[in-house]
C-alpha positions as CSV (number, residue, x, y, z in Angstrom):
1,X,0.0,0.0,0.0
2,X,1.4,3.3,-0.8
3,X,1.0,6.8,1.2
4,X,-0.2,9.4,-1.0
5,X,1.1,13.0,-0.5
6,X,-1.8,15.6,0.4
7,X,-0.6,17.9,-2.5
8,X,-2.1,15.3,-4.9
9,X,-5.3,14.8,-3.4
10,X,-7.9,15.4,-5.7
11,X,-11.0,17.5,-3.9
12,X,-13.5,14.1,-4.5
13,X,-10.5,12.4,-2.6
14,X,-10.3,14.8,0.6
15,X,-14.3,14.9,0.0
16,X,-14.5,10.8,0.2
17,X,-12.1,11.1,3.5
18,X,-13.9,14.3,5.5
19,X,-17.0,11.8,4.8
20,X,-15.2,8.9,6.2
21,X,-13.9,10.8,9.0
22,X,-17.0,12.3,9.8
23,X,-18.4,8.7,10.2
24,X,-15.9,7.4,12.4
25,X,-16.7,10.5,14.7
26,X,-20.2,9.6,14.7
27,X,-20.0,6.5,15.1
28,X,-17.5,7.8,18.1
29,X,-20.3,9.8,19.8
30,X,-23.1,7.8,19.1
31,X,-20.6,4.7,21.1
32,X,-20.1,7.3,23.6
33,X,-23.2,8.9,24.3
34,X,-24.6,7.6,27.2
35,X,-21.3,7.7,29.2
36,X,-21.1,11.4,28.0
37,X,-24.2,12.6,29.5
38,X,-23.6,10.9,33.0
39,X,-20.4,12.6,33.5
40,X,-22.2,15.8,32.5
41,X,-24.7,15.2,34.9
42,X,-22.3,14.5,37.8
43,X,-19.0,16.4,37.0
44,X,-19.0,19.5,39.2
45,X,-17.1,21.1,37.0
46,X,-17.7,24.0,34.1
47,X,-19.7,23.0,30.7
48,X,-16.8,24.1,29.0
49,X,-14.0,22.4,30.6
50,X,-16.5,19.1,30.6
51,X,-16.8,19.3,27.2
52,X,-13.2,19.2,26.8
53,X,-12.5,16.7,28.7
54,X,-14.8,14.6,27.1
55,X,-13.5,15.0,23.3
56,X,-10.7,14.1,24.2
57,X,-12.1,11.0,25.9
58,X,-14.3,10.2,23.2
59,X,-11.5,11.1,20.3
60,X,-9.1,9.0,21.6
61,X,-11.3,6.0,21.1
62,X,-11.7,6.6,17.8
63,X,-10.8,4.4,14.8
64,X,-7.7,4.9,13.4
65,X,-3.5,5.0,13.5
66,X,-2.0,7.8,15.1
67,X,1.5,9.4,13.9
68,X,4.0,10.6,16.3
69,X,4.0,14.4,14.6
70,X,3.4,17.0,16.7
71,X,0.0,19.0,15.4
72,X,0.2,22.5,16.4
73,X,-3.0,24.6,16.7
74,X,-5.4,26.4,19.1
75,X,-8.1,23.9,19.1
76,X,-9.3,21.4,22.1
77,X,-8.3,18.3,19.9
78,X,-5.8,17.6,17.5
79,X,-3.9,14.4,16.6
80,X,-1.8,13.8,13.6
81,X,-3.0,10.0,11.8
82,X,-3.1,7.9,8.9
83,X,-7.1,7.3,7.1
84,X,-6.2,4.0,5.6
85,X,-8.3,3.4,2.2
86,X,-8.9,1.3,-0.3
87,X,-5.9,1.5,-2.4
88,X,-3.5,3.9,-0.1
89,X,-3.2,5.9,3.0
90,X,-2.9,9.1,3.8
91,X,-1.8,11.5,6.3
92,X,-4.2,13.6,8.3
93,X,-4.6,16.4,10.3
94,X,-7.5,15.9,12.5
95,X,-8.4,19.6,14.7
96,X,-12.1,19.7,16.7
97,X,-12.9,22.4,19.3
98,X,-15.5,21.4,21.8
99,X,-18.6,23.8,22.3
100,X,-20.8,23.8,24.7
101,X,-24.0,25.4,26.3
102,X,-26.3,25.0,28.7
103,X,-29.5,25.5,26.5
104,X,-30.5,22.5,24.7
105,X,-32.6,24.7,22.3
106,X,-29.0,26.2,20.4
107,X,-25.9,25.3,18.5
108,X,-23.3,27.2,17.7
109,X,-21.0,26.8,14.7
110,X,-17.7,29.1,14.8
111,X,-17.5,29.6,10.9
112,X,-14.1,30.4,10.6
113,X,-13.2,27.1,12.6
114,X,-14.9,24.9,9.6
115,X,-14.9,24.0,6.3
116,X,-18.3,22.7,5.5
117,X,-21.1,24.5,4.4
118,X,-23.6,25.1,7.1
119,X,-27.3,24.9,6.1
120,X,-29.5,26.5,9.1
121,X,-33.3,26.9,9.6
122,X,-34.6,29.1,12.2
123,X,-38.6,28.8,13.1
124,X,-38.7,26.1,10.4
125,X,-38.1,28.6,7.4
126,X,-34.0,28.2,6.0
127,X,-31.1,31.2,6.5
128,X,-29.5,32.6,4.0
129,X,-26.0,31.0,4.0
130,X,-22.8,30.3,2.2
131,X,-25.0,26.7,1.4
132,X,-26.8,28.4,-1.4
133,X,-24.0,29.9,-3.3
C-alpha cells in the first residue's frame, strides 16, 4: 500500500475522506453517548472544561493509526494520523474544538473554525448562508 502526498489529493479524494472521518466520529459519539451525559450530569465542573475533557475522551477511542508528529493549533483536539483506504493511506490532520452550552434549544458553529457549508433553519423557514452559493 502506498501513502499518497496531500498535495495530490484530488478535492472528490479529501471529500471521500472528511466523509469517512466524519463517520468514524459519529459513530465515536453515538458509542459514547450515554457515558457522556452521566459525566455531564455528575461532574461539578464548568460546561466548557467538561466538554473538553470529554473529546478528548471520546477522540481517543476513535478508529484509526495515530503518527508521532506534533500538530500545532489552538483547538481542544488535535492528533496527527493515517485514514487507511482502499488503495492507499494518507496522512491527516485531524483539529475539533469542543462547544458547549447550557440551552439545549442552540448550537453554535464558529465559521471560521470549519470548512463545511452550514445549512441552518430558524422557526422552520431556511437562512441565508454560504450553502446556497
Amino acid at each position: 500500500m502506498t501513502e499518497k502526498a496531500p498535495n495530490t489529493l484530488s478535492l472528490n479524494e479529501i471529500e471521500e475522506i472528511e466523509k469517512l472521518t466524519l463517520r468514524w466520529i459519529f459513530q465515536a459519539i453515538y458509542d459514547f453517548g450515554i457515558e457522556a451525559d452521566e459525566i455531564f450530569r455528575k461532574s461539578p465542573d464548568r460546561v466548557k472544561d467538561i466538554a473538553e475533557d470529554i473529546t478528548r475522551e471520546l477522540l481517543d477511542r476513535l478508529a484509526g493509526f495515530n503518527t508521532q508528529e506534533r500538530v500545532y493549533g489552538t483547538v481542544d483536539y488535535k492528533k496527527a494520523r493515517y485514514v487507511i483506504l482502499p488503495d492507499q493511506t494518507v496522512r491527516q490532520a485531524l483539529f475539533i474544538d469542543s462547544k458547549a452550552e447550557k440551552e439545549n434549544r442552540t448550537a453554535t458553529i464558529q465559521m471560521s473554525q470549519t470548512s463545511i457549508c452550514v445549512r441552518q433553519k430558524r422557526s422552520g423557514v431556511d437562512v441565508i448562508g454560504s450553502w446556497q452559493s
